[in-house]
KOLFI-379591 format. One record per residue: residue number from 1; residue in one letter; y, x, z of N, C-alpha, C, O in turn. Coordinates in steps of 0.1 Angstrom, whole numbers. Layout:
// residues N
  nr rest   npy   npx   npz  capy  capx  capz   cpy   cpx   cpz   opy   opx   opz
 NUM    A     Y     X     Z     Y     X     Z     Y     X     Z     Y     X     Z
...
END
This chain:
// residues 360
  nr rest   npy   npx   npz  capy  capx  capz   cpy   cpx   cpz   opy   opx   opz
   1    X   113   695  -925   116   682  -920   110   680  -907    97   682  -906
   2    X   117   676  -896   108   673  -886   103   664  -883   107   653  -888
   3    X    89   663  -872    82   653  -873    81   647  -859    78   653  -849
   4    X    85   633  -860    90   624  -850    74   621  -847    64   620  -854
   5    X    77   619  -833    62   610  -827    67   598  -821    78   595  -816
   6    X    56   591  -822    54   573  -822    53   573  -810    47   582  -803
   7    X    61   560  -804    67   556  -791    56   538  -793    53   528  -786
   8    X    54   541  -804    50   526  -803    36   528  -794    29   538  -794
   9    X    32   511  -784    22   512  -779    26   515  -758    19   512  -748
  10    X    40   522  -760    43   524  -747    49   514  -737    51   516  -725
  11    X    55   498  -747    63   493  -743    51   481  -730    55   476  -720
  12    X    39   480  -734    30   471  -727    27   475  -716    27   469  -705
  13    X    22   493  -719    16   497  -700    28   495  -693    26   487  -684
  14    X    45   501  -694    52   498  -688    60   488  -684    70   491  -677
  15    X    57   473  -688    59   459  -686    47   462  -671    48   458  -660
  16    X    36   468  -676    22   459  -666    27   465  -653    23   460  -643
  17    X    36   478  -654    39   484  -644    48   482  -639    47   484  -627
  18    X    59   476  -643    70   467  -640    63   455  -631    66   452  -619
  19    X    55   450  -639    47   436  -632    43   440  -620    49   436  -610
  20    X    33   449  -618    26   452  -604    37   459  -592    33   461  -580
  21    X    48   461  -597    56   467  -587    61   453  -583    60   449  -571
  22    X    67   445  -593    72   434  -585    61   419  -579    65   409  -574
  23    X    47   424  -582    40   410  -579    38   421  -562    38   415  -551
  24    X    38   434  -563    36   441  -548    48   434  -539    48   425  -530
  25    X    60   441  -545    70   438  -536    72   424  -532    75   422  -520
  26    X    70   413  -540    68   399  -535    62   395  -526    66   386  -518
  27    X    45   404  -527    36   398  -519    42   405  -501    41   399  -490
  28    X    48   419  -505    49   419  -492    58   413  -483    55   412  -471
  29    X    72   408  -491    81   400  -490    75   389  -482    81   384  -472
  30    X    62   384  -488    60   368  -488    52   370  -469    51   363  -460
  31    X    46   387  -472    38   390  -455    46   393  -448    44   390  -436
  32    X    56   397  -450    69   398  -443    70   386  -436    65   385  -425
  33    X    77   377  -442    80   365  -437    69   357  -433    71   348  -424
  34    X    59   358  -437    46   352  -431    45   355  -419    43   346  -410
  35    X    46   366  -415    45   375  -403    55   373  -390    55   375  -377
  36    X    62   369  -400    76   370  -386    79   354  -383    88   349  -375
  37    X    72   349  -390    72   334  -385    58   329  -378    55   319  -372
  38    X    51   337  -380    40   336  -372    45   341  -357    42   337  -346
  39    X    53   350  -359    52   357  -340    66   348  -334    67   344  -322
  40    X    76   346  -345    86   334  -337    78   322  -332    79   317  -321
  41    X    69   316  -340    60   307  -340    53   307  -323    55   300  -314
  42    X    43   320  -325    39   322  -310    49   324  -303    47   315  -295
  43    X    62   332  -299    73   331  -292    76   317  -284    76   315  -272
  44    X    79   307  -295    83   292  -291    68   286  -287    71   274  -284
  45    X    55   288  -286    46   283  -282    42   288  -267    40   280  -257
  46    X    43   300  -266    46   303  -252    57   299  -244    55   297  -232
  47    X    69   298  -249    82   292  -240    78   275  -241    82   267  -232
  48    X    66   269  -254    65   255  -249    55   258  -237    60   256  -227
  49    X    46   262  -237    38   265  -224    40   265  -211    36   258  -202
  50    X    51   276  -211    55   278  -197    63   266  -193    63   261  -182
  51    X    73   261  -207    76   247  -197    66   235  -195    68   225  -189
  52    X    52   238  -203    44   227  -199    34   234  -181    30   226  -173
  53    X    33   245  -180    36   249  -166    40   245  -155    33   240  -147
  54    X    52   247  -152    61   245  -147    64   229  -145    66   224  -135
  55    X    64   223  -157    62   206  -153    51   203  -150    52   191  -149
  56    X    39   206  -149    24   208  -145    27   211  -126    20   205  -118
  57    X    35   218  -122    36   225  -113    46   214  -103    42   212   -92
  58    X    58   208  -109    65   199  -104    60   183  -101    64   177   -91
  59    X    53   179  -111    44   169  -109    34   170  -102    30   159   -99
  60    X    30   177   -98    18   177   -89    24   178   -79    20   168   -73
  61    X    34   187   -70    43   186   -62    44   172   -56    41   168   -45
  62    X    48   165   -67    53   150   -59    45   141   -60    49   130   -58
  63    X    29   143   -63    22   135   -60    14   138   -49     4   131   -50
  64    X    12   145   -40    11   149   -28    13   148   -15    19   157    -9
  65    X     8   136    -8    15   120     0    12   129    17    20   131    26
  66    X    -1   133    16    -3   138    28    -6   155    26    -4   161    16
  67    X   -12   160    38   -12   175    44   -20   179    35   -29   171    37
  68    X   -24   187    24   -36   189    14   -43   198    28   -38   202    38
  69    X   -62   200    20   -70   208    27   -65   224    24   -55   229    20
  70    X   -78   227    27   -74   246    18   -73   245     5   -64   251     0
  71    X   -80   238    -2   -79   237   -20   -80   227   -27   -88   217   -24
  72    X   -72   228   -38   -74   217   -45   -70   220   -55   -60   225   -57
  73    X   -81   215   -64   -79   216   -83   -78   203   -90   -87   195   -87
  74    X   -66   198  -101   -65   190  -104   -58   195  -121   -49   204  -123
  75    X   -66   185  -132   -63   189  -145   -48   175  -150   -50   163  -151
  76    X   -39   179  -151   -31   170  -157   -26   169  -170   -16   176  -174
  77    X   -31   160  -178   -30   153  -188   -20   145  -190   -18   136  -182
  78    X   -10   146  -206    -2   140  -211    14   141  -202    23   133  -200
  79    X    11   154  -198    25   166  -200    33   162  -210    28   157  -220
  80    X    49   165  -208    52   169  -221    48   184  -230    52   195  -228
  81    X    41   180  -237    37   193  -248    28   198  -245    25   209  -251
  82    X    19   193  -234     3   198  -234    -2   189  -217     0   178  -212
  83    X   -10   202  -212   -17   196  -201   -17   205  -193   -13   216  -198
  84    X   -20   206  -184   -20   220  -174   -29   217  -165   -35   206  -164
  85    X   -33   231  -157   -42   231  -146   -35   235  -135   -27   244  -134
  86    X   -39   227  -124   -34   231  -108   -42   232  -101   -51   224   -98
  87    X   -36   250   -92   -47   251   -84   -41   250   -70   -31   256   -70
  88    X   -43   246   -61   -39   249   -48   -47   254   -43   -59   253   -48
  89    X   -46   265   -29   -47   276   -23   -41   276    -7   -31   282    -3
  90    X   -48   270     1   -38   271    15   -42   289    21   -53   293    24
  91    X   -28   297    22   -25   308    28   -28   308    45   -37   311    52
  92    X   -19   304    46   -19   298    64   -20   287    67   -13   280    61
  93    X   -29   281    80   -28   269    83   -19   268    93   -17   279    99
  94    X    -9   254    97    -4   246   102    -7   258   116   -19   258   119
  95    X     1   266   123    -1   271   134    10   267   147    22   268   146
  96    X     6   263   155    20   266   170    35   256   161    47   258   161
  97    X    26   244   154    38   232   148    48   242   140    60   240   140
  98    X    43   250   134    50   259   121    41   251   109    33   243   113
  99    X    44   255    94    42   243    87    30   249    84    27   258    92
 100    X    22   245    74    13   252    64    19   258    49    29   255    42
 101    X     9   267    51    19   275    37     5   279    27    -6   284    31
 102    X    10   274    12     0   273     0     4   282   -14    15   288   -16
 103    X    -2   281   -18     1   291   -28    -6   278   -42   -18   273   -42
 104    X     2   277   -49     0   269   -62     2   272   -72    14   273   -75
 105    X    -7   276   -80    -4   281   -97    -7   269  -105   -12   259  -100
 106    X    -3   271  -119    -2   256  -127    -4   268  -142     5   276  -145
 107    X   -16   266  -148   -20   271  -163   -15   261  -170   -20   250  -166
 108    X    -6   258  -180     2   252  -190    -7   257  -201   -10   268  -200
 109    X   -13   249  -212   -14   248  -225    -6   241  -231    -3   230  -226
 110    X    -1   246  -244     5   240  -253    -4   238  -264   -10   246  -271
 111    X    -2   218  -265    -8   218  -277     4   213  -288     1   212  -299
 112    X    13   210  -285    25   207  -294    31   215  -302    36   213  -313
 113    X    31   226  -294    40   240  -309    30   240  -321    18   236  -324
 114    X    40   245  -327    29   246  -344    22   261  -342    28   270  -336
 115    X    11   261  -348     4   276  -350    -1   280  -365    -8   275  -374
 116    X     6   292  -364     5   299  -381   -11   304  -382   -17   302  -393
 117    X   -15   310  -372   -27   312  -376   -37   303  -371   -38   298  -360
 118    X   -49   302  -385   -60   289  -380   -69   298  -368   -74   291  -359
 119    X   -70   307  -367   -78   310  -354   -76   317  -343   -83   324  -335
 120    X   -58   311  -346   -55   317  -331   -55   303  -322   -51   292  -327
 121    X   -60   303  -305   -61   293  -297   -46   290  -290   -36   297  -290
 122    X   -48   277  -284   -33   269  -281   -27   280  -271   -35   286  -263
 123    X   -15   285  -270    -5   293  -263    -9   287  -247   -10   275  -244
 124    X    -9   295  -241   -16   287  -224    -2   300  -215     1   311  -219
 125    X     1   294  -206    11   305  -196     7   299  -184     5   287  -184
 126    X     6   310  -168     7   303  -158    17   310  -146    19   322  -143
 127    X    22   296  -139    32   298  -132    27   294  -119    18   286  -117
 128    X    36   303  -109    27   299   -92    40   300   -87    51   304   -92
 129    X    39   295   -71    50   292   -64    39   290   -51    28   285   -49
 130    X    47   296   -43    46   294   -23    51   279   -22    62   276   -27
 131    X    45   272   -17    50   259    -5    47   258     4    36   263     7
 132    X    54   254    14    46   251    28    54   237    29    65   234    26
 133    X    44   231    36    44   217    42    55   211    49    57   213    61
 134    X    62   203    43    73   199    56    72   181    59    73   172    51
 135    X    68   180    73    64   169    75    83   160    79    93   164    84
 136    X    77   148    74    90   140    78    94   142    90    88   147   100
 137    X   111   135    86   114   133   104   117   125   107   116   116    98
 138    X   123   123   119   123   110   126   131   111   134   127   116   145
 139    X   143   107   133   155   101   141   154    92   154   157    80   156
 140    X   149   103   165   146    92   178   156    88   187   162    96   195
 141    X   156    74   185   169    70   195   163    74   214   169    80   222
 142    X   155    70   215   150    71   232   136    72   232   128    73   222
 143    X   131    73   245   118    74   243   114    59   244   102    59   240
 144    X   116    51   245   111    34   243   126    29   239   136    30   246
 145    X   124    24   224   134    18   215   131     6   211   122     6   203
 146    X   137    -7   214   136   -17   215   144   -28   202   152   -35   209
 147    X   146   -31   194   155   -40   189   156   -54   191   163   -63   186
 148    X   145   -55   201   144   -72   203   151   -69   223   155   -80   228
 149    X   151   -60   228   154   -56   241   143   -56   247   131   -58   243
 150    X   148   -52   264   134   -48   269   137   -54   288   148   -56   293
 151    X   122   -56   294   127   -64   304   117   -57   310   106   -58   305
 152    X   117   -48   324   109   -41   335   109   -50   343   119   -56   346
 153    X    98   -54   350    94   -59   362    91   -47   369    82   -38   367
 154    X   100   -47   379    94   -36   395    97   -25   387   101   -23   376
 155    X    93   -15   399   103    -1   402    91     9   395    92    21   391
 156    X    81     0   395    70    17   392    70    22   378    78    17   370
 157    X    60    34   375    67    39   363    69    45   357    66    54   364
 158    X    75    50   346    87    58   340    88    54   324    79    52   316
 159    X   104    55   323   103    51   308   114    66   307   126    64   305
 160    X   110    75   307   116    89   307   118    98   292   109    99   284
 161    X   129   101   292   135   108   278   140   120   282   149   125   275
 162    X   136   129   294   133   141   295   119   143   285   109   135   285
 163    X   121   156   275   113   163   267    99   167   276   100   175   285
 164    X    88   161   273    77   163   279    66   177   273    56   181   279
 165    X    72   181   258    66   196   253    72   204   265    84   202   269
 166    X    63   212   271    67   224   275    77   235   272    70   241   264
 167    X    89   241   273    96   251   265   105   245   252   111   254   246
 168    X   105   235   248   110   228   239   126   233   242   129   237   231
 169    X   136   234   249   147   232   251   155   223   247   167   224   250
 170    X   150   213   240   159   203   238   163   192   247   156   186   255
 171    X   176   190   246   180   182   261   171   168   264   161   163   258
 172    X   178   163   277   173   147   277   178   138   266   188   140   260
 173    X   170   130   264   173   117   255   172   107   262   167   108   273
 174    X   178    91   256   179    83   269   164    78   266   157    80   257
 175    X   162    70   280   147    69   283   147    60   278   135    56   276
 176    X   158    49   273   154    32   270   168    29   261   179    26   265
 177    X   163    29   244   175    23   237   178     8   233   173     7   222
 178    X   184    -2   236   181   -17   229   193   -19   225   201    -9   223
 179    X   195   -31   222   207   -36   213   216   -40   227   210   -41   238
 180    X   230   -42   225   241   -48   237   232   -58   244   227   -68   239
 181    X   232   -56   255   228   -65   270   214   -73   265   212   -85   264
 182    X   207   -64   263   195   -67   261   184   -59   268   172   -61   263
 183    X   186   -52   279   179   -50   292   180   -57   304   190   -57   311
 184    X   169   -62   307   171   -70   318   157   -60   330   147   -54   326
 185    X   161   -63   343   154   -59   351   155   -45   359   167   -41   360
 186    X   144   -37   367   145   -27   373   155   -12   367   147    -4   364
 187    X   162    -9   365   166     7   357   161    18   364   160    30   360
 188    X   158    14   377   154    30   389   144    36   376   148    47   373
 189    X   136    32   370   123    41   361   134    49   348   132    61   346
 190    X   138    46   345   146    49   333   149    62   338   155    62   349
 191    X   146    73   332   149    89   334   154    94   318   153    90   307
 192    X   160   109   324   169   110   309   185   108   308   192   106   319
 193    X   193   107   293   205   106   297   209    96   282   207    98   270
 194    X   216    84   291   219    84   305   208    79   315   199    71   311
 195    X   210    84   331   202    81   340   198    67   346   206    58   349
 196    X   187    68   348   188    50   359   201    39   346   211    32   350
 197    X   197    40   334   203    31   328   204    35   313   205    46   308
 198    X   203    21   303   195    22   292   209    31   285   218    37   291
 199    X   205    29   269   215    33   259   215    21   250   205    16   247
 200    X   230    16   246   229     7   243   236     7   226   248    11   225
 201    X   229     1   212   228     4   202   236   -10   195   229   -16   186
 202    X   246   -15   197   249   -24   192   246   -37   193   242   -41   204
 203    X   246   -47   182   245   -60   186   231   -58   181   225   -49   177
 204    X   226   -74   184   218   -77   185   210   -88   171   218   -93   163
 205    X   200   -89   171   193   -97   158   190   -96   146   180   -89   145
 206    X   193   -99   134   192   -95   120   201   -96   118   202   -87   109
 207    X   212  -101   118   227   -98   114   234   -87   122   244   -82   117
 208    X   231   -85   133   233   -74   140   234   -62   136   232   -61   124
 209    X   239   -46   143   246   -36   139   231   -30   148   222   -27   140
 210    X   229   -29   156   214   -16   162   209   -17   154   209    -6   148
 211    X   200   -28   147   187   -23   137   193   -13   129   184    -4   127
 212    X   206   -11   122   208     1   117   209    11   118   212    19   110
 213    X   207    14   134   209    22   143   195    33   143   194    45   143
 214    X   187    21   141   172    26   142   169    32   129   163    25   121
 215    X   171    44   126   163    50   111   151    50   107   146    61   102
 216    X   142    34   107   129    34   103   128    32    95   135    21    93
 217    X   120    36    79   121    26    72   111    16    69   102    18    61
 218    X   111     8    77   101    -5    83    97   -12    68    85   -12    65
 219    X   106   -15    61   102   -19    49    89   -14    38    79   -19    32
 220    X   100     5    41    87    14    33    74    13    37    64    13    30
 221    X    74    12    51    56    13    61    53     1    54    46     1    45
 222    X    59   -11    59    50   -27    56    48   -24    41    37   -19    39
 223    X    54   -26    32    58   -30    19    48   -24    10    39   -28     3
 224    X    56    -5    13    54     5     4    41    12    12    32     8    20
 225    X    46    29     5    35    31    12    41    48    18    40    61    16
 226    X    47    39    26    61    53    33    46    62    37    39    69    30
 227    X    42    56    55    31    64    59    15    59    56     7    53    63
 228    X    11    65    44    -1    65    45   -18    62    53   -24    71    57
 229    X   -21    51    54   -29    50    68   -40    57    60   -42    57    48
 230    X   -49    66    75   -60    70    74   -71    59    76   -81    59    70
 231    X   -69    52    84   -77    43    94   -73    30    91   -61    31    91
 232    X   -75    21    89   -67     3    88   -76    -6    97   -88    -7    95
 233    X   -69   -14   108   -76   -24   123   -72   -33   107   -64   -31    98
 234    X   -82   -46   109   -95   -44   119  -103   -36   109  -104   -38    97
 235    X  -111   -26   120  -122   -19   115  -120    -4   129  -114    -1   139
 236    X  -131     1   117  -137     7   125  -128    18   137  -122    26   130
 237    X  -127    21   149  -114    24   157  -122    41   155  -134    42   155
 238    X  -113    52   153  -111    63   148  -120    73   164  -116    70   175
 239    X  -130    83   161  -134    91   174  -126    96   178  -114    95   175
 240    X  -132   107   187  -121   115   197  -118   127   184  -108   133   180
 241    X  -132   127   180  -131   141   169  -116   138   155  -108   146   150
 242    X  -119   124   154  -110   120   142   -97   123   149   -88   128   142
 243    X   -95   121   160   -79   116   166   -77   132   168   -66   135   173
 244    X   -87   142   166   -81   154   169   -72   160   154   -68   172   154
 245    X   -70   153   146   -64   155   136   -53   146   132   -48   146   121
 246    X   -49   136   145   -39   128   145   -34   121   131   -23   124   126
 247    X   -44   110   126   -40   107   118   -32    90   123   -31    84   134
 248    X   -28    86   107   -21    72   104   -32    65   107   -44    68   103
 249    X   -28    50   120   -36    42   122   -31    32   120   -21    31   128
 250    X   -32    21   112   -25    13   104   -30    -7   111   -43    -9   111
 251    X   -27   -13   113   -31   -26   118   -19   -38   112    -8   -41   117
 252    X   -27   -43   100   -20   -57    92   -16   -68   108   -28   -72   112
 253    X    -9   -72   114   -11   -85   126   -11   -78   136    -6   -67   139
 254    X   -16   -86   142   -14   -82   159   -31   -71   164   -43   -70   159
 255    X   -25   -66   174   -36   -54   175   -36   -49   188   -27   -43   193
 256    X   -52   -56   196   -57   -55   213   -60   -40   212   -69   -36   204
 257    X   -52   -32   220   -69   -21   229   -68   -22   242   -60   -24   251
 258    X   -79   -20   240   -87   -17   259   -91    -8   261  -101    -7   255
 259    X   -87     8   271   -91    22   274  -111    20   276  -121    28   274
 260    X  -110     4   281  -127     4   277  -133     5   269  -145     7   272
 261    X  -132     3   256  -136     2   246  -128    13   233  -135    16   224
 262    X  -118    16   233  -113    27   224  -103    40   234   -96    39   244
 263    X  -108    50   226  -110    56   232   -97    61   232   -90    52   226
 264    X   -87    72   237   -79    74   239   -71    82   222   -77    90   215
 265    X   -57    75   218   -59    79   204   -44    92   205   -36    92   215
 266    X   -43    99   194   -37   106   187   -29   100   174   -33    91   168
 267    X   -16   106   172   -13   105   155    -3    95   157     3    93   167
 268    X    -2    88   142    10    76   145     2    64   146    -9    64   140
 269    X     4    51   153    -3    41   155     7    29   147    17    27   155
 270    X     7    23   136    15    13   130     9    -1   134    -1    -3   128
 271    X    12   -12   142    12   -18   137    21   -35   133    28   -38   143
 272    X    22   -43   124    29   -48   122    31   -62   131    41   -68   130
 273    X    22   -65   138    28   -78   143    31   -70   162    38   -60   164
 274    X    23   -80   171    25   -73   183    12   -66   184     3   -67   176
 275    X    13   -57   196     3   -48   203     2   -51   216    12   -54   223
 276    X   -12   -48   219   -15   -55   235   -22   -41   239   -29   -34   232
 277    X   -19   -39   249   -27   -24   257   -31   -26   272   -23   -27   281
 278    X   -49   -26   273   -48   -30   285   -56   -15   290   -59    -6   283
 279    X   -56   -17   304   -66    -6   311   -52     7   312   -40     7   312
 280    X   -63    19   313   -56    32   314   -55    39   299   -59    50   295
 281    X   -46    28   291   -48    34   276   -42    47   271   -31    44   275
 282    X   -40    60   266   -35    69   264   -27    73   250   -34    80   243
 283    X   -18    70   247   -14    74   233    -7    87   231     3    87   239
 284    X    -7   102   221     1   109   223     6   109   211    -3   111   203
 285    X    17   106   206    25   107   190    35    95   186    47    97   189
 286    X    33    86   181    45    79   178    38    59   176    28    53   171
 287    X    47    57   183    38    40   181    54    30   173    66    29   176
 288    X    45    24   163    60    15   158    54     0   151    50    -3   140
 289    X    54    -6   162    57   -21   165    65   -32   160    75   -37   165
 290    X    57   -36   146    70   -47   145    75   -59   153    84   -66   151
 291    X    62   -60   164    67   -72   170    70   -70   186    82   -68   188
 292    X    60   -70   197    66   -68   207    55   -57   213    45   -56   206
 293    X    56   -51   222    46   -41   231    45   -50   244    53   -54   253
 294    X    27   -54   240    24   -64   256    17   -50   265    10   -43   258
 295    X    18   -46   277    18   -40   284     9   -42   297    15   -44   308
 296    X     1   -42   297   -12   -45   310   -19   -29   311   -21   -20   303
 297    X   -21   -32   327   -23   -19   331   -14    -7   331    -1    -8   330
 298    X   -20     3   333   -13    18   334   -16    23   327   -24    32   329
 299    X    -7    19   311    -4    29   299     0    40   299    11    40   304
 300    X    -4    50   295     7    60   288     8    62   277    -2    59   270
 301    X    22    68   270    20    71   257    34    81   260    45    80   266
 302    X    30    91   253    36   105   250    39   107   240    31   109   231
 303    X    51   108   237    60   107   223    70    96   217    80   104   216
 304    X    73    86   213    79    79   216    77    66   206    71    66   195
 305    X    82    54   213    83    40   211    91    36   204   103    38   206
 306    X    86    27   191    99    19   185    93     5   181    87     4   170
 307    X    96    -9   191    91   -18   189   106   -30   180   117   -28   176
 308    X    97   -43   178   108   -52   175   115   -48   159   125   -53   154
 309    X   106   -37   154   113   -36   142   109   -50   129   115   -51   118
 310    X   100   -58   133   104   -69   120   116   -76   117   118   -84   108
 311    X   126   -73   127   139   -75   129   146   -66   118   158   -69   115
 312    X   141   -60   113   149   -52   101   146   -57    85   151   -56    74
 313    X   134   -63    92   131   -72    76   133   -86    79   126   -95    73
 314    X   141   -89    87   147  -102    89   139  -113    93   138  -123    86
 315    X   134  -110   104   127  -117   112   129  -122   129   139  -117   132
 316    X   125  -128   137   130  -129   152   122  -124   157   111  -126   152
 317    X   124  -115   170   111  -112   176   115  -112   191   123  -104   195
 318    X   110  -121   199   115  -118   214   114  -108   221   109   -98   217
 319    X   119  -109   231   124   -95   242   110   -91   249   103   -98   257
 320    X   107   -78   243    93   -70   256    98   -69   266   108   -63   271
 321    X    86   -78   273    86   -75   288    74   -66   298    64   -71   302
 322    X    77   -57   301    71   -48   303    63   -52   322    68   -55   333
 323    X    56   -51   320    51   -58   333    46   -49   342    44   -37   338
 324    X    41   -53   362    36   -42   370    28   -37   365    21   -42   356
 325    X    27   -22   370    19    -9   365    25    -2   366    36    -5   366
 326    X    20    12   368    22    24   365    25    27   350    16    33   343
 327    X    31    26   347    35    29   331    44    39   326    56    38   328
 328    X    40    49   320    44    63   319    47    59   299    38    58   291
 329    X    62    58   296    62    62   283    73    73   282    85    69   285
 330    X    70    86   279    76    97   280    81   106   264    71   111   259
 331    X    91   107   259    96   114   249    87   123   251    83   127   262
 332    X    80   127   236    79   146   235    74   150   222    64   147   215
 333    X    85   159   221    90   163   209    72   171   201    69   171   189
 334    X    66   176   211    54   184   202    49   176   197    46   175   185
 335    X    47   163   209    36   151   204    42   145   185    35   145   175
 336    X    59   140   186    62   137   177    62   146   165    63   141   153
 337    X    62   155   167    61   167   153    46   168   152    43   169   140
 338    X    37   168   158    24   168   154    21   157   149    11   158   143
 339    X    24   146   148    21   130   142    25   129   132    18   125   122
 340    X    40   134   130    46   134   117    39   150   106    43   153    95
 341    X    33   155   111    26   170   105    22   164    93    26   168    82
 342    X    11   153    93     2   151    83    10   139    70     6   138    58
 343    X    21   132    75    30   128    68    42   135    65    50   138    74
 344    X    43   140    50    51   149    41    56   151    29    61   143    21
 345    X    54   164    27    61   167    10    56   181    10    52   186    20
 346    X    56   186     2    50   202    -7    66   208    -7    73   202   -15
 347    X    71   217    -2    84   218    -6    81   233   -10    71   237    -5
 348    X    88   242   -18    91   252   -27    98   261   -14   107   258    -7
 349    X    89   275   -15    95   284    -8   108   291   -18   106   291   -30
 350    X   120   296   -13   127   305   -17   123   317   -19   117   325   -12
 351    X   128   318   -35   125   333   -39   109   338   -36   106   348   -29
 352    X   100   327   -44    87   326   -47    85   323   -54    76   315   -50
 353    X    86   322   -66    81   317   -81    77   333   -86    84   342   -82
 354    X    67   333   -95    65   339  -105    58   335  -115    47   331  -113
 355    X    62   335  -130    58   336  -139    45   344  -148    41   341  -159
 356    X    41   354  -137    32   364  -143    19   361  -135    10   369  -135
 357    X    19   352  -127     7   357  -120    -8   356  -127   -10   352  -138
 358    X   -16   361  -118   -29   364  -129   -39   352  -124   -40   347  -113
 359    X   -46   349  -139   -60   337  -139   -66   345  -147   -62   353  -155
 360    X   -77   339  -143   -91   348  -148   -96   328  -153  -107   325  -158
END
């Protein structure tokens, strides 16, 4: 008879073996997926970064009113999806009225993505870009632009809209713009085109068609804060050293100089009511007058004139009368591109962005 052997006793080890194959394959199932949502996880924490970068990088951009120095570090807070760091870097300076050119990176942290692991730190990316400086412009009707008109006593002089930069090639401009029949007096000084006689911009007053003529925005200067003052009359009148950096000189009312007492200025000169200039006063860059230009002595100013503008914010201002003297006000294009230099914007070089650059 044969003898059968017992099976009993085998059915338990191979349940426990059953068990441990499938509590393995679960667990790795569960690392599996643990795993791969951890690295999509970091994936979408870096793509939130880089766009917290990059808007790190744009905002800073447009808060940038004037010419920055060589550097500047600023941390910005309450980003979408984090905060970032901005570094500025000036490459080249402002050379021969070419712009300035910077180099800006922007470190993005994200603290908004979710993170799978507890000790991994917030996903950070940084992005850089070339800018260079582009200072406003300025739409110049003549070298002395008037909206209220303009009245020469006697022959001496010049109110000249021949280009006074050296090599500039840009043609003449007329020497004297006002609104219709609103020059009165000598034209012999008037140089430029047209010659020995003004340019004439429409009608006349606040309902008038010239003030639109005039592309200032008179509003933004008074109001807002189009140009920036470095300097504000009354107070303290700017050195020779300050004016070698041609900055915004800003005067709420009406505003005296005397070549005896201040010294010869640079830059843009704003001010809002009239301006009185006595002696051998010198200005090189841009003067803009909301009310009238009083004229004593033998001024000069190099670059150009735009008076009578409270007329654009709807005001009356009577006719400048420009009186005897030697009075030299002469268009020139360096003078005005150097005034407007320090008043700007950060603009983005082409085919200069990168995403990889290195921070330590």
């Amino acid at each position: 008879m044969p003898v059968r052997s017992s099976t009993r006793g085998a059915t338990l080890p191979l349940t426990l073996v059953v068990l441990a194959l499938m509590s393995l394959i679960v667990a790795t199932a569960f690392r599996r997926v643990s795993r791969e949502r951890s690295i999509n996880g970091d994936q979408q924490a870096q793509v939130s970064a880089l766009a917290v970068a990059q808007s790190g990088l744009e905002v800073f951009r447009t808060t940038v009113a004037s010419m920055p120095g060589a550097s500047a570090d600023v941390t910005l807070n309450g980003l979408p999806g984090g905060s970032a760091q901005v570094s500025l870097r000036r490459v080249r300076d402002s050379v021969n009225l070419e712009p300035a050119i910077y180099v800006v990176s922007s470190r993005g942290t994200s603290t908004a993505a979710i993170s799978y692991g507890p000790t991994a730190p917030p996903a950070q990316r940084t992005v850089a870009q070339y800018m260079k400086w582009e200072p406003v412009n300025m739409d110049v009707n003549a070298a002395f632009t008037s909206l209220s008109g303009l009245d020469k006593n006697g022959n001496s002089g010049a109110l000249d809209g021949n280009d006074g930069c050296a090599g500039s090639g840009i043609p003449p401009i007329p020497g004297v713009a006002v609104p219709d029949a609103l020059y009165t007096g000598h034209t012999n000084p008037i140089n430029g085109s047209p010659d020995n006689a003004p340019d004439y911009l429409g009608t006349a007053g606040t309902a008038g068609t010239a003030k639109d003529e005039v592309h200032v925005d008179w509003d933004g200067i008074v109001n807002g804060n189009a140009f920036p003052p470095n300097y504000t009359m009354p107070g303290a009148w700017p050195s020779a050293a300050q004016m070698n950096l041609w900055p915004v000189i800003r005067a709420n009312g009406n505003l005296s100089l005397d070549a005896t007492i201040h010294n010869d200025s640079k830059g843009i000169l704003i001010v809002t009511g009239n301006l009185t200039l006595s002696g051998s006063f010198r200005h090189e860059g841009i003067v803009l007058v909301g009310g009238v230009l009083i004229s004593n002595g033998n001024n000069e100013i190099h670059g150009a004139i735009v008076t009578g503008l409270n007329i654009k914010l709807g005001m009356a201002v009577p006719q400048t009368a420009i009186g005897n003297g030697t009075k030299t006000f002469q268009y020139n294009s360096c003078n005005i591109l150097r005034a407007l230099r320090p008043v700007g914007s950060l603009e983005a070089v082409s085919n200069a962005w990168t995403d990889n650059y290195p921070s330590y």
